[in-house]
mmCIF file as gemmi writes it, N, C-alpha and C atoms, coordinates in Angstrom:
data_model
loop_
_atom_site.group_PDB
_atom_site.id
_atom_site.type_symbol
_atom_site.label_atom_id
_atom_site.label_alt_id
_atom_site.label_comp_id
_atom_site.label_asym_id
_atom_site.label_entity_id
_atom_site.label_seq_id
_atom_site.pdbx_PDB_ins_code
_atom_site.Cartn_x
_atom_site.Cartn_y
_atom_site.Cartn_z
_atom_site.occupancy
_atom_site.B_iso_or_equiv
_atom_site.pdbx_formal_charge
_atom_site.auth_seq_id
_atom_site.auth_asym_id
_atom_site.pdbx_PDB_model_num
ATOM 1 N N . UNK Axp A 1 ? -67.568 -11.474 -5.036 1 0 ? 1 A 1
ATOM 2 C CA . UNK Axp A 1 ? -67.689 -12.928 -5.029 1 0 ? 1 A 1
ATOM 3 C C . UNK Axp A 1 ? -67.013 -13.483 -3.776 1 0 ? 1 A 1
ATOM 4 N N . UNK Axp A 2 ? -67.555 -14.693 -3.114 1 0 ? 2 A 1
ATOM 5 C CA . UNK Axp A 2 ? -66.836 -15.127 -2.04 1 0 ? 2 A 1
ATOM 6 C C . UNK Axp A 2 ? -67.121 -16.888 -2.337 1 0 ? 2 A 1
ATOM 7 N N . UNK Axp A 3 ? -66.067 -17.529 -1.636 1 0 ? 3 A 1
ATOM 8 C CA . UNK Axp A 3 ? -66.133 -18.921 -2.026 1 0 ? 3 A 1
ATOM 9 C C . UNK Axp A 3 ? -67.596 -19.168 -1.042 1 0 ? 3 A 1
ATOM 10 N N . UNK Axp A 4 ? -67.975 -20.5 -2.416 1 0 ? 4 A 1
ATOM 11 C CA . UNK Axp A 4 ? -69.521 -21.118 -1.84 1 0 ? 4 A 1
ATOM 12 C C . UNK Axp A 4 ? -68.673 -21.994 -0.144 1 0 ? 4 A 1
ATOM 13 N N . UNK Axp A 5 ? -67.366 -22.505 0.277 1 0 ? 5 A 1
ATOM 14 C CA . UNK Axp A 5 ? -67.052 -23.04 1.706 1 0 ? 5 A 1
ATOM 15 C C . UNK Axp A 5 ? -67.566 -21.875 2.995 1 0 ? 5 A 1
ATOM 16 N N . UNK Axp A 6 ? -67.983 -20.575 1.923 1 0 ? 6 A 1
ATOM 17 C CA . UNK Axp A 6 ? -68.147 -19.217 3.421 1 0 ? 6 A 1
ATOM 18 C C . UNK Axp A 6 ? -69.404 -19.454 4.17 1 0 ? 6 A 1
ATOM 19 N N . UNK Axp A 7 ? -70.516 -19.817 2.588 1 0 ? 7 A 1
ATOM 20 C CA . UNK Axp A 7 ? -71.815 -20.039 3.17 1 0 ? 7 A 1
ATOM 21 C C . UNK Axp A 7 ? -72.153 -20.398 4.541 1 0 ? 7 A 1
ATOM 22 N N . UNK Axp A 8 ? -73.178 -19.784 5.035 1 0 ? 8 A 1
ATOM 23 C CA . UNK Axp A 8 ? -73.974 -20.597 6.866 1 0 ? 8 A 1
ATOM 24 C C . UNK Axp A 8 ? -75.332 -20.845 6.372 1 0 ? 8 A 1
ATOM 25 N N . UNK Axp A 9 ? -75.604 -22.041 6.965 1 0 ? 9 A 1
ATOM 26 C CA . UNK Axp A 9 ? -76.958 -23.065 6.491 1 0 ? 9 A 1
ATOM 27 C C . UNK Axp A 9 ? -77.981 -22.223 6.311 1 0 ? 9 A 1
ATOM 28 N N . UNK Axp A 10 ? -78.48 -22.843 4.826 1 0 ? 10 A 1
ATOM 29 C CA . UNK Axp A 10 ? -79.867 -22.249 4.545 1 0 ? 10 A 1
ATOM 30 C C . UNK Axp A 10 ? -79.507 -20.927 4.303 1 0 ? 10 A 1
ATOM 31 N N . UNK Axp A 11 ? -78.549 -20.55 3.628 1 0 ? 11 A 1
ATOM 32 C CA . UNK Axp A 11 ? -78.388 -19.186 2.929 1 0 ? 11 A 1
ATOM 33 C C . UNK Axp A 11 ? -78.099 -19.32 1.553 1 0 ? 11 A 1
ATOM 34 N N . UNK Axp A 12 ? -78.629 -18.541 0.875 1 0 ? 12 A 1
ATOM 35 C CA . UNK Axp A 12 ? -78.611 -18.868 -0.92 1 0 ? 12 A 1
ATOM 36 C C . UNK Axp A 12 ? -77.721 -17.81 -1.392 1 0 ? 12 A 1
ATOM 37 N N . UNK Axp A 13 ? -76.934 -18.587 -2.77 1 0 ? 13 A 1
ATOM 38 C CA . UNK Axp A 13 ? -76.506 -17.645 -3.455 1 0 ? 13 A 1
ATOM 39 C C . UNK Axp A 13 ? -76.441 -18.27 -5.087 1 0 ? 13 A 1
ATOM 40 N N . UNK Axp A 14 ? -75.603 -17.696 -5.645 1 0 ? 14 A 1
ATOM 41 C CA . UNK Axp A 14 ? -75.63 -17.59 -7.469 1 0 ? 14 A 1
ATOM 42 C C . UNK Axp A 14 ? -74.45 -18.098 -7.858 1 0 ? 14 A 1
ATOM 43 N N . UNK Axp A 15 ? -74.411 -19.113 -8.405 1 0 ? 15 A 1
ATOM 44 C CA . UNK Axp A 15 ? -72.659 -19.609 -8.5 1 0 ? 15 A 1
ATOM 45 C C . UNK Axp A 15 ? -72.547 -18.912 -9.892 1 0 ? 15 A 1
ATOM 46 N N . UNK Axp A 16 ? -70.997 -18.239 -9.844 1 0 ? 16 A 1
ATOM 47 C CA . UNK Axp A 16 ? -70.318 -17.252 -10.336 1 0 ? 16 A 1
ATOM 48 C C . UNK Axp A 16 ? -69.48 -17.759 -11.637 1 0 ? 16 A 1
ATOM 49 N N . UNK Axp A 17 ? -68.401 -18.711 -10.63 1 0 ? 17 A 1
ATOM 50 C CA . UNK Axp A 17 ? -67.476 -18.964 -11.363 1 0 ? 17 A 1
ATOM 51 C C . UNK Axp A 17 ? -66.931 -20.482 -10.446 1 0 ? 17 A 1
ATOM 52 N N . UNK Axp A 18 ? -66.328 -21.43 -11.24 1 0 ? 18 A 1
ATOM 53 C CA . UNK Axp A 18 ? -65.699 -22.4 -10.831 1 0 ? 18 A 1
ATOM 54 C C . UNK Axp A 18 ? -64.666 -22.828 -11.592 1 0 ? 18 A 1
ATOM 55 N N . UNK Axp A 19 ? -63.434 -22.353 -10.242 1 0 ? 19 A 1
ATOM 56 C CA . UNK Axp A 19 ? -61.924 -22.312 -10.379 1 0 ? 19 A 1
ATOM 57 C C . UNK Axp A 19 ? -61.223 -23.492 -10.211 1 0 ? 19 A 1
ATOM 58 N N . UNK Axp A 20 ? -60.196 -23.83 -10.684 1 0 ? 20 A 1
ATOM 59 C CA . UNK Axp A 20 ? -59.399 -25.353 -10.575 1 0 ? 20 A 1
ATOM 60 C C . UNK Axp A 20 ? -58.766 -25.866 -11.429 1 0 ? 20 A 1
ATOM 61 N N . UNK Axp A 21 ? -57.961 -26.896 -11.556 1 0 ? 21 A 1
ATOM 62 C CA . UNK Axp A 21 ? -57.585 -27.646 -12.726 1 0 ? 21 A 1
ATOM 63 C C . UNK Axp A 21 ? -58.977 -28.357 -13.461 1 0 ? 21 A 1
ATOM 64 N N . UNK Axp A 22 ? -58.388 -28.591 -14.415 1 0 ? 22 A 1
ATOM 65 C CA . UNK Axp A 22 ? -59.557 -29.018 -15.685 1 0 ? 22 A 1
ATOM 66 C C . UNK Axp A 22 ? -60.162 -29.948 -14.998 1 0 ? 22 A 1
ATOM 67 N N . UNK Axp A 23 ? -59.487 -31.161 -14.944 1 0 ? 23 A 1
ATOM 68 C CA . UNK Axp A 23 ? -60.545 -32.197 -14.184 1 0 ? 23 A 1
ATOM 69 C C . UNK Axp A 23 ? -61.329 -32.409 -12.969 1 0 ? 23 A 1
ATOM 70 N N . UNK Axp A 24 ? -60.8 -31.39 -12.031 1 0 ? 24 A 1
ATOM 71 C CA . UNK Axp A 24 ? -61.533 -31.056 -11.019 1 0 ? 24 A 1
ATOM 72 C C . UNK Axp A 24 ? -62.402 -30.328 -11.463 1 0 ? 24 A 1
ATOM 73 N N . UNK Axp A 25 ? -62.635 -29.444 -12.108 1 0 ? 25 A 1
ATOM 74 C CA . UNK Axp A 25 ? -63.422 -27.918 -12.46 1 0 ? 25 A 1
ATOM 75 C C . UNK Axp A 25 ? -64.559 -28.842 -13.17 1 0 ? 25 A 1
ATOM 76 N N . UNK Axp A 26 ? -64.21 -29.443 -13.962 1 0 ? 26 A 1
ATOM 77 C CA . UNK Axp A 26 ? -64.959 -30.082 -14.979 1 0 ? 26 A 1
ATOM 78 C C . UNK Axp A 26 ? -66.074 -30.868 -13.832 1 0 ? 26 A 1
ATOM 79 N N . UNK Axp A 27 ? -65.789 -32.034 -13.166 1 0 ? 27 A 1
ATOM 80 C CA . UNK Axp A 27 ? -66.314 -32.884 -11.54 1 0 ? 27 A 1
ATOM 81 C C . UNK Axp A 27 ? -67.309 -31.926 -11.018 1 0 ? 27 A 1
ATOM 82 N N . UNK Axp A 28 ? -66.876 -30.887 -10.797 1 0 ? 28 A 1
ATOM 83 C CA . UNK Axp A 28 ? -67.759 -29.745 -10.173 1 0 ? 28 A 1
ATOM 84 C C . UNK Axp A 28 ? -68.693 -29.52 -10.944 1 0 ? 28 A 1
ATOM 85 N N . UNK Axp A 29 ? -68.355 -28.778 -12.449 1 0 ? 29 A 1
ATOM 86 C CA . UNK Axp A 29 ? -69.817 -28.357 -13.52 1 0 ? 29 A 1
ATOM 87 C C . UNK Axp A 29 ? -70.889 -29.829 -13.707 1 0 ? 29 A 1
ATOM 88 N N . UNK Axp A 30 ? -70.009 -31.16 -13.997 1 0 ? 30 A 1
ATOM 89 C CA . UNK Axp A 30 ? -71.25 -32.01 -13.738 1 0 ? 30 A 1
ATOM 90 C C . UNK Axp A 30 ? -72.028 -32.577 -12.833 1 0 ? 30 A 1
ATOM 91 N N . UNK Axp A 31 ? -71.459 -31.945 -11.697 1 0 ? 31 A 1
ATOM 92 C CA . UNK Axp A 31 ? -72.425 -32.425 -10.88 1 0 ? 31 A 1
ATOM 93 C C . UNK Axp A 31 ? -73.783 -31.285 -10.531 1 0 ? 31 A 1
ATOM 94 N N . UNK Axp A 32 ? -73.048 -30.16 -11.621 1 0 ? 32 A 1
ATOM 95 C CA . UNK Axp A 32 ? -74.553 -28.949 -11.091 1 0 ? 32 A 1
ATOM 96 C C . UNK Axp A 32 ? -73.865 -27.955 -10.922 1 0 ? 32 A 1
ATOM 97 N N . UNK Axp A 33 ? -72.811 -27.446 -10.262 1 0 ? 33 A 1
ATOM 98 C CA . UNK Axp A 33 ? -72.443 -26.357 -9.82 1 0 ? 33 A 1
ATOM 99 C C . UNK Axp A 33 ? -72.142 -25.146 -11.128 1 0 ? 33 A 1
ATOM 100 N N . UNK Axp A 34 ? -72.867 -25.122 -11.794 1 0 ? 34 A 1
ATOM 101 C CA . UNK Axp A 34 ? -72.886 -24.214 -12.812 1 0 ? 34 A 1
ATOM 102 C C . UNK Axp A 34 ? -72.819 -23.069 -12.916 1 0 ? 34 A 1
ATOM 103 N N . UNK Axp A 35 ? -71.837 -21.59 -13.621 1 0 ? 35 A 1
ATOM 104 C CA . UNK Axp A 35 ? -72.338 -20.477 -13.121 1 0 ? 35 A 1
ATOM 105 C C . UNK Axp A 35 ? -74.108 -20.355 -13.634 1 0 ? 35 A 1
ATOM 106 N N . UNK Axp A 36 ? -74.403 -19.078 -12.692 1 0 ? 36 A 1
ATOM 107 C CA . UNK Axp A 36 ? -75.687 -18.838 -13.098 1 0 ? 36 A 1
ATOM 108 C C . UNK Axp A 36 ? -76.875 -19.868 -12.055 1 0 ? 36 A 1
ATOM 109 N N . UNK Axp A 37 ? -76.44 -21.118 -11.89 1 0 ? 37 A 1
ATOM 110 C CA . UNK Axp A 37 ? -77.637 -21.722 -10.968 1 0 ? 37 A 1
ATOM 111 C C . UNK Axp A 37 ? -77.206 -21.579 -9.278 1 0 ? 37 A 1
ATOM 112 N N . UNK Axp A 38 ? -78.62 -21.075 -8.886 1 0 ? 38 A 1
ATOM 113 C CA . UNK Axp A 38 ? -78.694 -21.235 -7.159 1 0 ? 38 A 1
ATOM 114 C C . UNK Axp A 38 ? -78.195 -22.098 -6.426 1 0 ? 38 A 1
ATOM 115 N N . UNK Axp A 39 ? -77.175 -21.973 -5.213 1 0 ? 39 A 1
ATOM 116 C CA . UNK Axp A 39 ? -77.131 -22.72 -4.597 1 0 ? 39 A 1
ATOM 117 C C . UNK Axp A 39 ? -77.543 -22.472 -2.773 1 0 ? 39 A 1
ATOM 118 N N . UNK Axp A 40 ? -77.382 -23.6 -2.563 1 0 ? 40 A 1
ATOM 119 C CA . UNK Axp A 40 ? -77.916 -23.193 -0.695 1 0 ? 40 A 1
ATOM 120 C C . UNK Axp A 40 ? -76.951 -23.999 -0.284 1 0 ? 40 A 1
ATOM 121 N N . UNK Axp A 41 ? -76.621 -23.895 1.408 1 0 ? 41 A 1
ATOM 122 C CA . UNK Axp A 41 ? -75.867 -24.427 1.888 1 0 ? 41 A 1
ATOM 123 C C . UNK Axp A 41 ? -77.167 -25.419 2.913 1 0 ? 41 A 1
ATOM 124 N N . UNK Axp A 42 ? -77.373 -26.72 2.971 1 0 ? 42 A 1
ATOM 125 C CA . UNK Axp A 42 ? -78.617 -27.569 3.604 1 0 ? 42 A 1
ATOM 126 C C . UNK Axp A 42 ? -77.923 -27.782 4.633 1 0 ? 42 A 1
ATOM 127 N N . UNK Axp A 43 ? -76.331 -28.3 4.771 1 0 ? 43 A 1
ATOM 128 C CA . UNK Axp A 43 ? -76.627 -29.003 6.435 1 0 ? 43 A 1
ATOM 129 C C . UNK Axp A 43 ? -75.179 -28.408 6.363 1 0 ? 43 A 1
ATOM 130 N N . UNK Axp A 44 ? -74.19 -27.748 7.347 1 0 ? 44 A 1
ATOM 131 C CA . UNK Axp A 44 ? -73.131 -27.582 7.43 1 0 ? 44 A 1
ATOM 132 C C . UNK Axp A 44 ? -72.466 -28.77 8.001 1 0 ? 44 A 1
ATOM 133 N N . UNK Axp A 45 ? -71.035 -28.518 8.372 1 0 ? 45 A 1
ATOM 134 C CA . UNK Axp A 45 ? -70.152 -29.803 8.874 1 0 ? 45 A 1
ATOM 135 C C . UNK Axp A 45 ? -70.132 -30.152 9.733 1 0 ? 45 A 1
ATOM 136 N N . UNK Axp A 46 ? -69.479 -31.058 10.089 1 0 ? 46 A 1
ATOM 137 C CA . UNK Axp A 46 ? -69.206 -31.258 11.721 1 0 ? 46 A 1
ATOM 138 C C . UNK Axp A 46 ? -67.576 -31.641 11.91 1 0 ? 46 A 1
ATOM 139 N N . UNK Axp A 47 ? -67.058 -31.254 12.623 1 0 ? 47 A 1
ATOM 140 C CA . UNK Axp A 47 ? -65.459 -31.171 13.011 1 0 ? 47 A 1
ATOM 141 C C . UNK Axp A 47 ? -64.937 -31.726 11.225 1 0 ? 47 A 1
ATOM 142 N N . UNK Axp A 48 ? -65.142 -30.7 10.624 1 0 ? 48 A 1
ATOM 143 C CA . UNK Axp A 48 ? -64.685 -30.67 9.406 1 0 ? 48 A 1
ATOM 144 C C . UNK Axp A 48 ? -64.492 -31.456 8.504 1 0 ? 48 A 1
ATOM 145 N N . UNK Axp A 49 ? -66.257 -32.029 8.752 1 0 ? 49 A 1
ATOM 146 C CA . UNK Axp A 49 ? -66.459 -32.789 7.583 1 0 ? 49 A 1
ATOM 147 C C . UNK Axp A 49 ? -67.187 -32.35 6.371 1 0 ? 49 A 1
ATOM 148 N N . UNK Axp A 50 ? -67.539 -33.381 5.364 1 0 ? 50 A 1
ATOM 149 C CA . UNK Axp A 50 ? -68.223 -32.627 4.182 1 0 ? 50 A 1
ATOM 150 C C . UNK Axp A 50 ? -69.125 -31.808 4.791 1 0 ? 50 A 1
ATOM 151 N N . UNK Axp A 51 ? -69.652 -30.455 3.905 1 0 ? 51 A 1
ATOM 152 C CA . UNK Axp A 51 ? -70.838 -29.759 3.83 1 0 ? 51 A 1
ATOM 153 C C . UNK Axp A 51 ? -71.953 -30.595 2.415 1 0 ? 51 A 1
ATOM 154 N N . UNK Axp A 52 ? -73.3 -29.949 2.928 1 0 ? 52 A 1
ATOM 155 C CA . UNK Axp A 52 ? -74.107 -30.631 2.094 1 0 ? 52 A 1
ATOM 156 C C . UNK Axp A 52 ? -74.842 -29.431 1.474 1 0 ? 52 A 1
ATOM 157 N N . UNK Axp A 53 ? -74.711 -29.6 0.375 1 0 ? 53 A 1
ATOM 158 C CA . UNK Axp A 53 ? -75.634 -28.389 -0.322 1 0 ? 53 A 1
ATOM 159 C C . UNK Axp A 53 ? -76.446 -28.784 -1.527 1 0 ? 53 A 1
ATOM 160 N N . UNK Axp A 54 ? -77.636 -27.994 -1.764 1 0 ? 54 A 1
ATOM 161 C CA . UNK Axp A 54 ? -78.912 -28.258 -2.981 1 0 ? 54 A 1
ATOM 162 C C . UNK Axp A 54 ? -78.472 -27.645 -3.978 1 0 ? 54 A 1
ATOM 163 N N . UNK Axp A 55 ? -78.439 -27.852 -4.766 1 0 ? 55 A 1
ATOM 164 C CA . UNK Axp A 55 ? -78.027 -27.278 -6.361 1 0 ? 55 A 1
ATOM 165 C C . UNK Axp A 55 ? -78.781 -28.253 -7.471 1 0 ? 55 A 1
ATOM 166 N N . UNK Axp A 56 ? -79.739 -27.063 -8.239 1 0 ? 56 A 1
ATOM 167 C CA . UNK Axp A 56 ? -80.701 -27.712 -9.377 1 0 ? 56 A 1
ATOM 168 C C . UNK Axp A 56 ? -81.245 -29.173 -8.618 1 0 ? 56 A 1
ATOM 169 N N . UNK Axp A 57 ? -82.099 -29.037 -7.642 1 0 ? 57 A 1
ATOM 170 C CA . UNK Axp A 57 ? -82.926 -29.652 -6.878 1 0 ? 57 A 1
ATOM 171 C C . UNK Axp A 57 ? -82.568 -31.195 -6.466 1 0 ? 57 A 1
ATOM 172 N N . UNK Axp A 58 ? -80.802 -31.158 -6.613 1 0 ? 58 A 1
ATOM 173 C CA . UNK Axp A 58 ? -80.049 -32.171 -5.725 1 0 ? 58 A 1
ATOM 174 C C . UNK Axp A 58 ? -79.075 -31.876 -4.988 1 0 ? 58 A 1
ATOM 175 N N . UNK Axp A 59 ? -79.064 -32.731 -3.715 1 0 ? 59 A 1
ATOM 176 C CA . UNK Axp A 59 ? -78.176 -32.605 -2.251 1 0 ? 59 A 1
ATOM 177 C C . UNK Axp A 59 ? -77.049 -33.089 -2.653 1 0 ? 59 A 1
ATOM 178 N N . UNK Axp A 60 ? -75.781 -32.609 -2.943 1 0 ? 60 A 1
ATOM 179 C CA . UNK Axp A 60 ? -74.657 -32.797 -3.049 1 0 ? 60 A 1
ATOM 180 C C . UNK Axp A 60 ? -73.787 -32.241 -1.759 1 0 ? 60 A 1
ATOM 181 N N . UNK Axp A 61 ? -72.767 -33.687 -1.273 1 0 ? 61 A 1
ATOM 182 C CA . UNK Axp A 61 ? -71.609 -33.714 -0.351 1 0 ? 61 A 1
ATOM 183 C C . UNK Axp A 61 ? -70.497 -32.884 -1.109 1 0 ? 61 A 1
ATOM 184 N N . UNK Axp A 62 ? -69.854 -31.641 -0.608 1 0 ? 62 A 1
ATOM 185 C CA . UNK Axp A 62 ? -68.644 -31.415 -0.811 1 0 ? 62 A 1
ATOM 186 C C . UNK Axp A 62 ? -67.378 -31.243 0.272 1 0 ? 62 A 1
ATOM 187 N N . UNK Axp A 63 ? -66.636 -31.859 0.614 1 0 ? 63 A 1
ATOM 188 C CA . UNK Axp A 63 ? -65.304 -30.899 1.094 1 0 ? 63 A 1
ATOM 189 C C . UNK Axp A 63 ? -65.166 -29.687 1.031 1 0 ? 63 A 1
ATOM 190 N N . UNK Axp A 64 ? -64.587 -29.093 2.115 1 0 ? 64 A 1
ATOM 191 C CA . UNK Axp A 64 ? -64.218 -27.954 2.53 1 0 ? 64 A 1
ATOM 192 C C . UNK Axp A 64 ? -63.606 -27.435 1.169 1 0 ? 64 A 1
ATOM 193 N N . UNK Axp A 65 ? -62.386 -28.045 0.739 1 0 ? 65 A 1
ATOM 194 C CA . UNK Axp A 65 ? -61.886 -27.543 -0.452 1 0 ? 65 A 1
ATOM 195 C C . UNK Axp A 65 ? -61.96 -27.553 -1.861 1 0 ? 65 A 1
ATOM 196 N N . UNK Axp A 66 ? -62.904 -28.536 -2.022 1 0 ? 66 A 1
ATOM 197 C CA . UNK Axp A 66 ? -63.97 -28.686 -3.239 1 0 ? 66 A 1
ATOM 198 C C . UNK Axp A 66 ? -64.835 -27.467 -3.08 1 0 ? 66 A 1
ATOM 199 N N . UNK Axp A 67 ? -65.252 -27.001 -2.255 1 0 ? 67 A 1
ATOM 200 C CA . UNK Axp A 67 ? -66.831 -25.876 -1.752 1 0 ? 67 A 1
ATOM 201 C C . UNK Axp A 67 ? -65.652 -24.417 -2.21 1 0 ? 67 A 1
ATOM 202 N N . UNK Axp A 68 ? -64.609 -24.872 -1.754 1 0 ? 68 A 1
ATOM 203 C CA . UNK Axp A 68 ? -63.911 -23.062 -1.765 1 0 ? 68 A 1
ATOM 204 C C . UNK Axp A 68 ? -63.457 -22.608 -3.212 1 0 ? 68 A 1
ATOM 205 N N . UNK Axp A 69 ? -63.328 -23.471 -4.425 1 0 ? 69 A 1
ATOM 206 C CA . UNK Axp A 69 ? -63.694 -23.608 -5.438 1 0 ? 69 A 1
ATOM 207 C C . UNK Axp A 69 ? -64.311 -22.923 -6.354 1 0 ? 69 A 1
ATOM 208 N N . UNK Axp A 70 ? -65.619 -23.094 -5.748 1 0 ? 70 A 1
ATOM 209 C CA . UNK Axp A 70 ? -66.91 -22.201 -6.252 1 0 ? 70 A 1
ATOM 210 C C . UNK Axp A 70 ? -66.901 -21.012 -5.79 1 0 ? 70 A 1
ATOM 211 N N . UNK Axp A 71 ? -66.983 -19.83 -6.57 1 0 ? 71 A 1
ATOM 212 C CA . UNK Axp A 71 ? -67.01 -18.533 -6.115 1 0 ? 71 A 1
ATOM 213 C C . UNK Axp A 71 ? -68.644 -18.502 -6.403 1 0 ? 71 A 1
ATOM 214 N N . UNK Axp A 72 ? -68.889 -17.203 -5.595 1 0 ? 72 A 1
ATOM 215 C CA . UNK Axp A 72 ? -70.769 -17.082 -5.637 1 0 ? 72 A 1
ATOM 216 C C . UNK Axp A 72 ? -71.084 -15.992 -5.201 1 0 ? 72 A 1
ATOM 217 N N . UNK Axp A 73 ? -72.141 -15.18 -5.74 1 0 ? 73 A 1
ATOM 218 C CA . UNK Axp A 73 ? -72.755 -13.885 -5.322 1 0 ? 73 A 1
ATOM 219 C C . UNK Axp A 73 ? -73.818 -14.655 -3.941 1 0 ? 73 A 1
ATOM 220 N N . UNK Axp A 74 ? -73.518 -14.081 -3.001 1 0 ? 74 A 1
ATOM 221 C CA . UNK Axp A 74 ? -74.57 -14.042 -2.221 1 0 ? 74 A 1
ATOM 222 C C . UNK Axp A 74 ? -75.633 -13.547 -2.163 1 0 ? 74 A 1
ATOM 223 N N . UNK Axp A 75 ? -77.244 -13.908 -2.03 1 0 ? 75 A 1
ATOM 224 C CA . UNK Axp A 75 ? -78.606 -13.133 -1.92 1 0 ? 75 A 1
ATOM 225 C C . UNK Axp A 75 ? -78.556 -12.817 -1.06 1 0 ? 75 A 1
């Protein structure tokens, strides 16, 4: 497993597991990041800003440290 922040654009993987305190962890599962569903990385950052990624066929903004969070099998 490697955190979904490793991803480079337009590479897919399988979210695993999502680590954190409850209310963060929780923020994450509703917005999609579920184990078991695909994710892609759509647009990377720029001088370290959010990344943008597709998960269950919506574009979600995360932070660097929101993204490192998500652990994920890579395809």
């Amino acid at each position: 497993m490697t955190p979904l922040s490793t991803l480079n654009t337009h590479q897919t993987a399988i979210i695993e597991t999502v680590i954190g305190e409850n209310n963060h962890a929780m923020r994450l599962l509703a917005l999609g990041f579920t184990p078991g569903s695909e994710v892609s990385l759509f647009k990377g950052s720029v001088l370290g800003g959010p990344r943008v990624f597709t998960v269950q066929g919506s574009r979600i903004a995360l932070r660097e440290y929101d993204a490192a969070l998500i652990h994920v099998s890579v395809n």
